[in-house]
Each structure stands twice: as structure tokens, then as C-alpha cells.
TINU-922109 format. One line per 8 residues: number of its first residue (from 1); their letters; for each residue x, y, z of C-alpha. Coordinates in nm, 3 decimals. Example, Ala and Ser with C-alpha at 12.3 -4.5 7.8 and 13.67 -1.06 7.14 Angstrom:
BEGIN
1	AS	1.230 -0.450 0.780 ~ 1.367 -0.106 0.714
//
This chain:
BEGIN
1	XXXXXXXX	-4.167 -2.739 7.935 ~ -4.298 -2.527 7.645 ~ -4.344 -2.700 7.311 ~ -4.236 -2.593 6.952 ~ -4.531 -2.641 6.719 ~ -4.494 -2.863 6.410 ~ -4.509 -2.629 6.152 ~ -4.249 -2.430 6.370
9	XXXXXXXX	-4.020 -2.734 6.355 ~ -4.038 -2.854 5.977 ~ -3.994 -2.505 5.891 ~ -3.656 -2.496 6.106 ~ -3.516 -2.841 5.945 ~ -3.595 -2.663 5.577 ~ -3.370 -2.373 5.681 ~ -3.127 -2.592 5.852
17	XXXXXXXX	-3.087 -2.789 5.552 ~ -3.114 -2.571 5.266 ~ -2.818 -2.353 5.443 ~ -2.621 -2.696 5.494 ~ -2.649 -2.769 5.178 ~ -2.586 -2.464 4.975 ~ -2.204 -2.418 4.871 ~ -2.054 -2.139 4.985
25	XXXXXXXX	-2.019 -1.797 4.735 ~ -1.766 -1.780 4.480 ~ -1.491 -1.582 4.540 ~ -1.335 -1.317 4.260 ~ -1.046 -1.409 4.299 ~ -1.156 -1.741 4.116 ~ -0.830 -2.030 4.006 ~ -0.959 -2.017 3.634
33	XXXXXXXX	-0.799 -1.852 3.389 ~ -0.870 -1.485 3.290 ~ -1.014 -1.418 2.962 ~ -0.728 -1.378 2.686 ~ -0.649 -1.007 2.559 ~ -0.900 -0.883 2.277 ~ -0.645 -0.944 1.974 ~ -0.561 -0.700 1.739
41	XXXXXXXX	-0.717 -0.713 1.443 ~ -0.547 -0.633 1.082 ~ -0.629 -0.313 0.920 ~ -0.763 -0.161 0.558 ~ -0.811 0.136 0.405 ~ -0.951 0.164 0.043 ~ -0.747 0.323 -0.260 ~ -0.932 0.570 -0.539
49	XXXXXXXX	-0.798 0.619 -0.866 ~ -0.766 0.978 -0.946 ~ -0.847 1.007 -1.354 ~ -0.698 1.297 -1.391 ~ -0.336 1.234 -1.268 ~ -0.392 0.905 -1.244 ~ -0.242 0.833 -0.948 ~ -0.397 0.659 -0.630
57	XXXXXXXX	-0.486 0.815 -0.293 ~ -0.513 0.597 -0.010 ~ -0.810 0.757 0.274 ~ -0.737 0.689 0.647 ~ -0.851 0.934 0.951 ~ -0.621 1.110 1.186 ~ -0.698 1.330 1.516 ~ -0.946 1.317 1.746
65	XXXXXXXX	-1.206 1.334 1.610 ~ -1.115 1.175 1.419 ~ -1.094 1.348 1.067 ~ -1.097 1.164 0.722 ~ -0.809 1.249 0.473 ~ -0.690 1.169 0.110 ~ -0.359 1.095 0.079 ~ -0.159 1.069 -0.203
73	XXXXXXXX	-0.037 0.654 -0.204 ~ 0.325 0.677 -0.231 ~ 0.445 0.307 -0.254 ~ 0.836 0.405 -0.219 ~ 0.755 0.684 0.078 ~ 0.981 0.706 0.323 ~ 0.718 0.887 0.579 ~ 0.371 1.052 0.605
81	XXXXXXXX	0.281 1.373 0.607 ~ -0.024 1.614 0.592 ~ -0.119 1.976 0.508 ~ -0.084 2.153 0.846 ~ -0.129 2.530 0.747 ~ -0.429 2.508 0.470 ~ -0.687 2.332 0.690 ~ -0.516 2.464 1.000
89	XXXXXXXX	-0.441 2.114 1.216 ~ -0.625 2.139 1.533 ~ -0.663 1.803 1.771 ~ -0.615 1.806 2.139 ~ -0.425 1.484 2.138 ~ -0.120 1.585 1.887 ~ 0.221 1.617 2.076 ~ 0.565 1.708 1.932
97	XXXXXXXX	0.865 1.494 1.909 ~ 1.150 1.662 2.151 ~ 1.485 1.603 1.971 ~ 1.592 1.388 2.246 ~ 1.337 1.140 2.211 ~ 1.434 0.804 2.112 ~ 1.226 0.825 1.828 ~ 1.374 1.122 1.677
105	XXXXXXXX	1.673 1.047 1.481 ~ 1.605 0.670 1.423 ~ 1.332 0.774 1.227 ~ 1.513 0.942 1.033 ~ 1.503 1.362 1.148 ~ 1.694 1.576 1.015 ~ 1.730 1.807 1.246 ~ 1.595 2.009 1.613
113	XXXXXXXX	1.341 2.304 1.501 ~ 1.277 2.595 1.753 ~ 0.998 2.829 1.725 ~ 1.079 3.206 1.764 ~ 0.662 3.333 1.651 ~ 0.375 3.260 1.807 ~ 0.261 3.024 2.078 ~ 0.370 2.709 2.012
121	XXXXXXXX	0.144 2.542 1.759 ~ 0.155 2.242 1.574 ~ 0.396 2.393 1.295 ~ 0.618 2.569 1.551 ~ 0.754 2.418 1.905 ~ 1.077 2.467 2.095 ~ 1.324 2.135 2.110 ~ 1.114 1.969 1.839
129	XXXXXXXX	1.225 1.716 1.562 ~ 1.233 1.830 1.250 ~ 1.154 1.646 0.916 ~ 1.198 1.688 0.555 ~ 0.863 1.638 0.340 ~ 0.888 1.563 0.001 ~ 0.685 1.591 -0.313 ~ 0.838 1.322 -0.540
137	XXXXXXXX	0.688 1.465 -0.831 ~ 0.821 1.809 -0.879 ~ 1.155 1.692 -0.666 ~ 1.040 1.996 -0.367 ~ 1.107 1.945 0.007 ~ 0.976 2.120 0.284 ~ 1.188 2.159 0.675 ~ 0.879 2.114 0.913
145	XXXXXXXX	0.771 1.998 1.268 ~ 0.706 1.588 1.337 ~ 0.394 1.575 1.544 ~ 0.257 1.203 1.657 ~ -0.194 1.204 1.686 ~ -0.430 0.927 1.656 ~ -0.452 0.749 1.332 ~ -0.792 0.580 1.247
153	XXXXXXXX	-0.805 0.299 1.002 ~ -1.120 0.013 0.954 ~ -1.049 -0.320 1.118 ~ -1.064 -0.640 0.899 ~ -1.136 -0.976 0.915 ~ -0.934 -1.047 0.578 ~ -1.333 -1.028 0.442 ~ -1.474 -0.699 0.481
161	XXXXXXXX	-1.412 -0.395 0.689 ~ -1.506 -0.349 1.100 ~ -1.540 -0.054 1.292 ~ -1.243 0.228 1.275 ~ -0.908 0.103 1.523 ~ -0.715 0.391 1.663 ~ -0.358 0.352 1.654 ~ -0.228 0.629 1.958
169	XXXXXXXX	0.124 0.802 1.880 ~ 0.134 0.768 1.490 ~ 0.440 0.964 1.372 ~ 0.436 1.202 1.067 ~ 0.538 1.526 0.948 ~ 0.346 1.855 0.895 ~ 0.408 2.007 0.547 ~ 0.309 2.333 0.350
177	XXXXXXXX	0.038 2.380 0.088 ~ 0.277 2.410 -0.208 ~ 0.414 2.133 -0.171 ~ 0.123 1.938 -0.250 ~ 0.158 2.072 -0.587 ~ 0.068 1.790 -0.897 ~ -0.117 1.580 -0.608 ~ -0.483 1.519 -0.708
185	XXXXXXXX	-0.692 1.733 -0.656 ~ -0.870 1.708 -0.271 ~ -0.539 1.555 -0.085 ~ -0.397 1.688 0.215 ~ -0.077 1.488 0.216 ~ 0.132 1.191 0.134 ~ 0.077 0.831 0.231 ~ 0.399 0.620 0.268
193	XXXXXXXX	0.470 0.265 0.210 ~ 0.834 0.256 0.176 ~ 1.072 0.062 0.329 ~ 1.133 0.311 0.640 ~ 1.080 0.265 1.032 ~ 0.820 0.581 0.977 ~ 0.626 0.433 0.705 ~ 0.250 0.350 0.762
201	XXXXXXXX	0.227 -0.024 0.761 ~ 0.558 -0.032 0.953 ~ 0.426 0.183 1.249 ~ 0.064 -0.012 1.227 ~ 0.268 -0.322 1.249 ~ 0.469 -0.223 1.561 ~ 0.219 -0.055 1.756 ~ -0.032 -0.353 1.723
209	XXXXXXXX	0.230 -0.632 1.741 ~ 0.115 -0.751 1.425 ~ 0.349 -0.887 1.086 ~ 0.514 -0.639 0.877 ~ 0.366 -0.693 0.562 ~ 0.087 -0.549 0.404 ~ -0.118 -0.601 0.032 ~ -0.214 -0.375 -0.216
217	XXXXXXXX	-0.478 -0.448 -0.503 ~ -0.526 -0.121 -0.693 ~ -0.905 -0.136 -0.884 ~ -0.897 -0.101 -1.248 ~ -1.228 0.038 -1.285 ~ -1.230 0.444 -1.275 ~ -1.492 0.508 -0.976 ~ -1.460 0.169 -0.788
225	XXXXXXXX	-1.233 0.136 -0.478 ~ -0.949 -0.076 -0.427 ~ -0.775 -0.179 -0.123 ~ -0.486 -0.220 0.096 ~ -0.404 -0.515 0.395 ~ -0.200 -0.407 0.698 ~ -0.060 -0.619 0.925 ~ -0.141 -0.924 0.781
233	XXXXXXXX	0.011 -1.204 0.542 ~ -0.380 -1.327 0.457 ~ -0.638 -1.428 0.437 ~ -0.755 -1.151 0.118 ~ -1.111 -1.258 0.044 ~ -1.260 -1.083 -0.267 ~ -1.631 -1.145 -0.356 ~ -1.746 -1.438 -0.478
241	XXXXXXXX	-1.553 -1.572 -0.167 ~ -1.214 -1.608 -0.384 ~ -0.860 -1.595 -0.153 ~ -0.587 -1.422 -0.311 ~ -0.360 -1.513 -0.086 ~ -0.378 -1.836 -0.178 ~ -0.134 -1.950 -0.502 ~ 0.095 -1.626 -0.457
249	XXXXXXXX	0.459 -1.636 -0.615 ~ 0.724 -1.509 -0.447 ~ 1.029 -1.340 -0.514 ~ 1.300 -1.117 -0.328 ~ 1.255 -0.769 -0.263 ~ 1.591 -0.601 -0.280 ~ 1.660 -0.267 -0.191 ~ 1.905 -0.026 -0.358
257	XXXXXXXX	2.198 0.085 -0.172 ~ 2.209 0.445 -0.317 ~ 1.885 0.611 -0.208 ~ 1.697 0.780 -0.476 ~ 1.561 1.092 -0.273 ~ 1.693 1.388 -0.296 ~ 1.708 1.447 0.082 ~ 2.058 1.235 0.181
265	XXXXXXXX	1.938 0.981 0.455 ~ 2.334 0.853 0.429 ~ 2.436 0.599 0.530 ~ 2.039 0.490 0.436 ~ 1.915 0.265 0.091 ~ 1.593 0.401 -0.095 ~ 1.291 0.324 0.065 ~ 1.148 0.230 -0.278
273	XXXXXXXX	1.099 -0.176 -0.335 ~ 1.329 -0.344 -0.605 ~ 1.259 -0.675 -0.747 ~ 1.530 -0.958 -0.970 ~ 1.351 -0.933 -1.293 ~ 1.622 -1.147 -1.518 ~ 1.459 -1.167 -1.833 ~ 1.149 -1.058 -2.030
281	XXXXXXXX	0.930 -1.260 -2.261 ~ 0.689 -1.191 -2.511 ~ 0.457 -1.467 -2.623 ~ 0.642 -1.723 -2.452 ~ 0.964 -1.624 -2.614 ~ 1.269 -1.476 -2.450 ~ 1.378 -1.108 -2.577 ~ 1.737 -1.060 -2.626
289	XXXXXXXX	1.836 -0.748 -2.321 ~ 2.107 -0.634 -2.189 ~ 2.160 -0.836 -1.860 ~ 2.381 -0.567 -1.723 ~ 2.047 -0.332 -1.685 ~ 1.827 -0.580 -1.490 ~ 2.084 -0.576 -1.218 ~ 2.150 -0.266 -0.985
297	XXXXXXXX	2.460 -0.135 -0.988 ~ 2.602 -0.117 -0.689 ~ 2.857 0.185 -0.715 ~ 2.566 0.438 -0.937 ~ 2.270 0.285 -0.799 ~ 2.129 0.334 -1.181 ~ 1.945 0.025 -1.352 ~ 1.756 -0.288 -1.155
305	XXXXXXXX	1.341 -0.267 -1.118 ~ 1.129 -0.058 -0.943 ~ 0.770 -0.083 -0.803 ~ 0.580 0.242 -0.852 ~ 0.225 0.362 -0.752 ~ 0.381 0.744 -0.889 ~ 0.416 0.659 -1.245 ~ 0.081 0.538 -1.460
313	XXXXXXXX	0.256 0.336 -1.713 ~ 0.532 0.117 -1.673 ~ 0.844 0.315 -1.813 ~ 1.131 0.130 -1.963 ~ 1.516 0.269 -2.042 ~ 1.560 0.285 -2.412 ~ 1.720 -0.030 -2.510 ~ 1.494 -0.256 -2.358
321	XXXXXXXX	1.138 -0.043 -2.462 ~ 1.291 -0.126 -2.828 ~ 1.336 -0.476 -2.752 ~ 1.037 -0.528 -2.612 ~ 0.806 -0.325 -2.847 ~ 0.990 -0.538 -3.155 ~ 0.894 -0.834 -3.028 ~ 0.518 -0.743 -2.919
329	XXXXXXXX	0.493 -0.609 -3.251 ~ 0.616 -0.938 -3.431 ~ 0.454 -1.199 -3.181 ~ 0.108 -0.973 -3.205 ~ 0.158 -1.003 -3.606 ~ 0.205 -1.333 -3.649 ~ 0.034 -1.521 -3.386 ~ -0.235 -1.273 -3.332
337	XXXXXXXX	-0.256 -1.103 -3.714 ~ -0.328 -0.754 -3.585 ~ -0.151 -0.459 -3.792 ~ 0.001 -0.146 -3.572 ~ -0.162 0.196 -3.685 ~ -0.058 0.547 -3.592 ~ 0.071 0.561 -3.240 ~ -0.041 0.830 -2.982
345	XXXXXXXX	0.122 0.999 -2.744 ~ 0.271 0.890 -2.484 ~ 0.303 0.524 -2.652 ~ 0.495 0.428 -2.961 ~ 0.251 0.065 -3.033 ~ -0.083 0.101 -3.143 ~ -0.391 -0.109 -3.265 ~ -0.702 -0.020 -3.423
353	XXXXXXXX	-0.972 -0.118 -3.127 ~ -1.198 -0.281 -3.491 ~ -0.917 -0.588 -3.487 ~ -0.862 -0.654 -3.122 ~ -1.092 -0.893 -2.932 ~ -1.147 -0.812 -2.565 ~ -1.159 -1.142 -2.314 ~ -1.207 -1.197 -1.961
361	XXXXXXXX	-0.814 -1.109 -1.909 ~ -0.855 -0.804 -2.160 ~ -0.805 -0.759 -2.504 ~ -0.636 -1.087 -2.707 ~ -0.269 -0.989 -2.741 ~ 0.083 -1.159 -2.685 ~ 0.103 -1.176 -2.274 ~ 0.436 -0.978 -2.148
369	XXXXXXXX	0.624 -1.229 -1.877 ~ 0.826 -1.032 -1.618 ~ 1.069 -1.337 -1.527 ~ 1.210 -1.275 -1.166 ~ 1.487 -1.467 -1.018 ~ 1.351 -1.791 -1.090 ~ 1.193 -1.914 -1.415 ~ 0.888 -2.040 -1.214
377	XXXXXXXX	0.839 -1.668 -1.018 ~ 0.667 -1.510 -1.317 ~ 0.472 -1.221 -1.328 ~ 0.252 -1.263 -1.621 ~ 0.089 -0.922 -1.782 ~ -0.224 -0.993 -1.986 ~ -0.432 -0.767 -2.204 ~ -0.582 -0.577 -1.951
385	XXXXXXXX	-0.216 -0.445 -1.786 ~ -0.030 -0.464 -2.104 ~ -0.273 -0.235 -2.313 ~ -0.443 0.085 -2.298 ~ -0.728 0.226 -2.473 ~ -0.733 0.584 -2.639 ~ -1.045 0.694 -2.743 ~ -1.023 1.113 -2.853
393	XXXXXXXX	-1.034 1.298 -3.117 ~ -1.195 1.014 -3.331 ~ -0.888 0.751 -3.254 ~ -1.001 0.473 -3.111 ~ -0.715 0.232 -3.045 ~ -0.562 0.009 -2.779 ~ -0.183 0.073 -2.725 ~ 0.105 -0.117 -2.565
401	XXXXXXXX	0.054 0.084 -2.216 ~ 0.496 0.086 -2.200 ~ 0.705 0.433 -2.212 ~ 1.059 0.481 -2.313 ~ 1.217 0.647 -2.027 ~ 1.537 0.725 -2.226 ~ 1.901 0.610 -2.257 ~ 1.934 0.759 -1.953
409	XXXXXXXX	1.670 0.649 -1.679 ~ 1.800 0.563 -1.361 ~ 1.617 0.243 -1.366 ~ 1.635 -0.060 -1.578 ~ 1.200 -0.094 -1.546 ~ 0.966 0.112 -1.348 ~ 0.647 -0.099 -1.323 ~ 0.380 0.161 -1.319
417	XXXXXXXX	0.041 0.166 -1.214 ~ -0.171 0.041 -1.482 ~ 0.028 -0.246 -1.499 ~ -0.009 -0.336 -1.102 ~ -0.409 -0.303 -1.149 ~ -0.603 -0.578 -1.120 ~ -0.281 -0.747 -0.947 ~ -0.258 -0.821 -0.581
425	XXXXXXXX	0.067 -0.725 -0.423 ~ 0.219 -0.844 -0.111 ~ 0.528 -0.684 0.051 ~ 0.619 -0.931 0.354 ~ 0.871 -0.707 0.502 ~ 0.973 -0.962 0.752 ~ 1.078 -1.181 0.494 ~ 1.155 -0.937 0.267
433	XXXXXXXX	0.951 -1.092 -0.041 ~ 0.729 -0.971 -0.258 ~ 0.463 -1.181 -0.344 ~ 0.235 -1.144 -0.667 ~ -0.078 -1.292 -0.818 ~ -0.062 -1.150 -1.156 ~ -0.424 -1.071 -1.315 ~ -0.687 -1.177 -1.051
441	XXXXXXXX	-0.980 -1.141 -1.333 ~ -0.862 -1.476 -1.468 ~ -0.983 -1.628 -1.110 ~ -1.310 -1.425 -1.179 ~ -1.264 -1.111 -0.912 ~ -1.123 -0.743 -0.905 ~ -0.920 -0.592 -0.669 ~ -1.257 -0.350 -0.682
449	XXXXXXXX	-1.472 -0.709 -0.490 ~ -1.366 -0.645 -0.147 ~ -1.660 -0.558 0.069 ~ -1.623 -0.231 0.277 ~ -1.938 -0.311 0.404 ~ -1.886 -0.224 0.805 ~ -1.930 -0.510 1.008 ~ -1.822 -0.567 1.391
457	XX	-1.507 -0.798 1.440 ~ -1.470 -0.917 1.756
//
């Protein structure tokens, strides 16, 4: 009988074992749970002061690629819209809407468009939906195509900004050049915020099942950025690690029953956000209004207050700018011993810039308390939203930044923008509250302190 060597043997056992004792290959189809779905992530997008209208634009990117645009920040908006003819709008992922599309009507079309020039194009398509674009300012509308591309905005971790998110299938409308007319100068189109199913935080929200609400805090300073929150109720950290979400009051937002537009969306309220302000007070001190104003009226739709990013000063109607500029002037006399000089135009309250001391908060005047529905939701307007300084033509004054509107304006109060600097604003549209900080440099930050740094959220 042949015999198996020794080395020939111990060498066998080491295989024999080492097979016998190694477990057998994991299969892909393992028991454990699959990794969770990358979440979606909030979104930002920063807001410029323009210091010539003074108005904001808000800058996101649309197409692919993807191509940056200014937009004119319309808080009240009802939907978005861009420049199609100027810059003509080339992308190869744009689509139209056909009229029968579910999203045609609910979001508010006006009518089916068909195109009897060229090839179809992104102004002109057979069976399309049709939208009316508006320029709020000089009251113009336009009849154009709705188109839906990729819209590009920067991730955030409620700290600083991440890389750009597409959202696929954004909805807006294409619009002429003239009607961008009074825009500042460099915008393509409109960015809206309203209350509307087409609005831009209400699409973000949808198509990355995140909250309806969204934040704005508008930057004081002329070249410094502020910013805007979509899609999230918080956190909103400002450098030197402060959270304005934190310590927010809260009040209703209402909406008006007769919209303001003057496109008729019937049987539809304004898109434009109204808030309960009750009373006013200056210095602590209640000034005597007329109640009836505060309140809408719900047959004319005329009085109530408005939240505006159009208007740079907040514009009051007649009676109450008198009321309130009486007893600014008295409280800022007696408690504050400052003397009004010669007003300028467009304000009727002025002080020599010599007498008034500046602070953190602004220069030392009476504060202005917007009282909403509750005497504890109070939005509290220091110096530095209350006043205004004028320096030309060898004036150099700070003025109450208020503007009578006239017996006759539609609204009660338009809070401008001035007065919203500096401020951050929360519109929780699921709740349907607005919630408010009032001045943020009395916690020692700026709306201008968020970091659009790029960083890399997971």
C-alpha cells in the first residue's frame, strides 16, 4: 500500500479545517435593514438690496445648466415668472403644461394658448396653459405660456449653505421684457412668496415633502446679503452661533377675501399675507385709532395690515399716520428732548442727526409697538426700523421712516421694507402664523450673519 507523506497529510487537515471552519458567504439579499432614503434637506437663497429702487431680489438658478437669475422678491406673489424673449430661454429639459393637465387650472391658468408662428418654442405651443404675469408696480399683465424646468437652490443645514438641490418640474410663467419695467436693474423676473399653490416655497415644499413655511431676514446693510429659509420651521443660525428661531412670537396670518390683483382669480383671496394688528403704541403708550381700520372689511376688502417686500417704507392711511406721527413727536419731545426740523420728502418727521444718539438698536428714539391680536404678540420697531437717515444737499437728518398713504389707501398699514430689516420673518403656512423676532441686533446679529459659505450636507 502506497503511503501519503507527512507534510502531504498536515497540509490536507489545514485545508480540511480551515474550509470547515469558514462560514459560508454572505448573501445580498442580507435580513438587515436597507439604508434609510438620503433626506431632503431645506433650502436658501440669499436676498440683495437694490439702492436704487430699493426693493429686494431674491437669486436662485433655473434650467439645465443650470443658469443663475435675479428675481425681483415679491412677498404677496401669486407665481413666478422670468424674461423668456430678452435672453431667449433655451434648456433641453423645459416642457409645457397641456391644458388638460391636472396642474393647469388648480394653479390658477387662465386660459389654453395655441401657437399659430413658428415651431413651437418655449413662448408658443399648441394645447398649452396659459398664465397671466404681473408687474405689481405699474399694475401691467402679460397672457403667456407656463413652462415647468429645473429649479436650483443651495441646500442648508439651518447654518450655512450646501451644494445647489434641483427641484425637477418647477412651474412658472414666461413673460415679456416690458413688463419688467421699474424692476431693478439686472432682473429677469419675479420671485413669488404669496399665498398660492404656484408660489416658490409652496412648490419647494411639495416636491421635497418638506413643511410649508419658510423665513425671510432682509439685511440692512446696502451691499451685504440677506436670506431666505425654505422648507423649514428652524433651526436659523446667524453668526456668532445665535438661533433665531428660538423666542419667536406668533400671531395669525389672515388672508383677505377680496384679492387685490388686478387679474380676477374669483372665487380666490389675495395671495398677499395679512396680520391682527389691534392697536399701536408709541413709547409704551396706546394711540387713540380708529379700530374700524385695523380690521378688514369683509364686503370692500379695504383696511386690515399688509406685509410688503414692494413698498420701502411702511405706508399708513391718513388718520392713523397723524396719530401716530403726534404721538412720536410728543413722546420723542418729552422723554427723549429732541426738536423736529424741516421734514424731507417723502416723510413729514424729522430730526437733526447733531441731537440723536445712535445705539446698538439704532438711533435713541420712542420704540413704535405694532400690537397684534394679543397684548403679549408685539412687534416692537426700534431706531433702526423706525428711522431713516437723509443725508443730501447738506441735510443731514434722521426721519420717522412712515408715509401717509392717503384717506384713501386700501389698507389700514402696509409694513414696508425698511421696517422688516433686520427682522426675521416666519410664514408657517401650515399653521398659518406668522412668526416675528423684531430687531435681531439687540441679540447681537444681522440678518446679513448667515454664512453662504458652501459646505457639503449630507
Amino acid at each position: 500500500m502506497n503511503t501519503i507523506p507527512l507534510h502531504v497529510f498536515v497540509l490536507f487537515l489545514f485545508l480540511v479545517t480551515t474550509i470547515s471552519l469558514t462560514p459560508p458567504p454572505t448573501l445580498s439579499l442580507s435580513t438587515s435593514p436597507p439604508p434609510p432614503p438620503r433626506r431632503s434637506l431645506p433650502l436658501v437663497a440669499p436676498i440683495r438690496k437694490d439702492n436704487t429702487t430699493l426693493r429686494y431680489t431674491l437669486s436662485v438658478y433655473l434650467k439645465i445648466p443650470p443658469q443663475r437669475l435675479d428675481l425681483l422678491l415679491h412677498l404677496g406673489g401669486r407665481f413666478f415668472w422670468v424674461d423668456c424673449y430678452r435672453n431667449y430661454y433655451s434648456s433641453p429639459t423645459y416642457r409645457h403644461i397641456h391644458c388638460n393637465s391636472s396642474v393647469c387650472y388648480p394653479f390658477d391658468a387662465v386660459g389654453c394658448g395655441y401657437c399659430s408662428g413658428p415651431p413651437p418654442s418655449p413662448t408658443c405651443s399648441n394645447d398649452s396653459c396659459l398664465y397671466s404675469p404681473e408687474n405689481p408696480l405699474i399694475l401691467k399683465v402679460g397672457l403667456e405660456d407656463a413652462l415647468v424646468d429645473a429649479l436650483g437652490l443651495p441646500s442648508t443645514d439651518g447654518s450655512s449653505a450646501g451644494r445647489v438641490e434641483v427641484v425637477p418640474n418647477f412651474l412658472f410663467s414666461c413673460a415679456r421684457p416690458d413688463l419688467l419695467a421699474e424692476f431693478p436693474n439686472g432682473t429677469s423676473g419675479l420671485a413669488a412668496l404669496g399665498f398660492s399653490n404656484a408660489s416658490l416655497p409652496v412648490q419647494v415644499a411639495k416636491a421635497r415633502s418638506l413643511p410649508r413655511c419658510f423665513a425671510l431676514c432682509l439685511s440692512g446693510s446696502r451691499s451685504a446679503a440677506g436670506v431666505t429659509f425654505v422648507g423649514t420651521v428652524g433651526p436659523y443660525n446667524f453668526l456668532p452661533g445665535i438661533d433665531l428661531s428660538k423666542n419667536l412670537s406668533y400671531t395669525p396670518i389672515l388672508l383677505n377675501p377680496h384679492g387685490d390683483t388686478f387679474v380676477v382669480y374669483a372665487p380666490k383671496p389675495t395671495a398677499e399675507y395679512y396680520v391682527n394688528v389691534t392697536a399701536i403704541k408709541v413709547n409704551g403708550k396706546a394711540v387713540p385709532l380708529n379700530a374700524t381700520l385695523l380690521a378688514i372689511d369683509q364686503k370692500s376688502g379695504h383696511g386690515g395690515t399688509i406685509i410688503s417686500t414692494l413698498v420701502p417704507y411702511t405706508t399708513l392711511q391718513t388718520s392713523i399716520y397723524g396719530a401716530v406721527a403726534r404721538a412720536f413727536a410728543r413722546e420723542a419731545s418729552t422723554a427723549f428732548n429732541l426738536t423736529a426740523t424741516q421734514p424731507v420728502k417723502p416723510f413729514g418727521l424729522c430730526y437733526s442727526a447733531r441731537h440723536v444718539n445712535v445705539a446698538r438698536a439704532g438711533p435713541a428714539v420712542p420704540a413704535i409697538d405694532l400690537v397684534m391680536h394679543g397684548q403679549d404678540a408685539v412687534w416692537r420697531l426700534f431706531g433702526a426700523n423706525s428711522m431713516v437717515r437723509i443725508q443730501r444737499n447738506g441735510t443731514d437728518a434722521w426721519c420717522l421712516g412712515l408715509v401717509d398713504g392717503g384717506a384713501e389707501f386700501r389698507a389700514a398699514i402696509l409694513i414696508g421694507g425698511h421696517q422688516m430689516e433686520d427682522n426675521l420673518l416666519q410664514f408657517d403656512l401650515g399653521k398659518m402664523r406668522l412668526g416675528f423676532s423684531s430687531s435681531v441686533l439687540v441679540r447681537g446679529t444681522t440678518c446679513a450673519n448667515f454664512n453662504f459659505t458652501t459646505g457639503n450636507h449630507a
